[in-house]
C-alpha positions in Angstrom: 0.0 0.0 0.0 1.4 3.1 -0.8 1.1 6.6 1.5 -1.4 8.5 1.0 -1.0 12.3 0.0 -3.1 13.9 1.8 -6.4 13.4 4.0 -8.9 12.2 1.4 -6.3 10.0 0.5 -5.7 8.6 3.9 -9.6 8.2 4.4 -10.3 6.7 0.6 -7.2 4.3 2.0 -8.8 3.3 5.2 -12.2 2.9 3.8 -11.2 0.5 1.3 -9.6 -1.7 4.3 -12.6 -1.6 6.6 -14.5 -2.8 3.1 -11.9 -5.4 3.1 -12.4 -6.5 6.5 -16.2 -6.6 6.1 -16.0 -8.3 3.3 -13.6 -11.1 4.9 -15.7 -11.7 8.0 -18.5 -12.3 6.1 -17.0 -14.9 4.2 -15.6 -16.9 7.0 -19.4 -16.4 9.2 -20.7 -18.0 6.4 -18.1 -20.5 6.4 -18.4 -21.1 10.1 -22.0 -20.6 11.0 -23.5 -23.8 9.8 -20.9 -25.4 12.5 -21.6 -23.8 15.2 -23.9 -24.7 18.2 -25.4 -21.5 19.0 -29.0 -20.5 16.9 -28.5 -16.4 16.9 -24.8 -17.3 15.1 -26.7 -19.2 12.6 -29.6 -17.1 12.2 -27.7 -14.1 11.6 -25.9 -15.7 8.7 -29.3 -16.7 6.5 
């Protein structure tokens, strides 16, 4: 990642990671959800 220029850079730059890290965890709930014993994990999945 390169360094941002200035603030809207910094913000477009973090942005774009907190997407990726949504992104991420919803993949892997999805993943892991189905194995777990706890309903509300599961339901919040569908």
């Amino acid at each position: 990642m390169s360094t941002p220029e200035d603030l809207k850079g910094l913000y477009t730059d973090e942005l774009k990671d907190l997407w990726s890290a949504n992104d991420q965890m919803q993949r892997v709930l999805k993943e892991i959800a189905p194995k777990t014993s706890d309903p509300s994990l599961r339901r919040r999945t569908h």
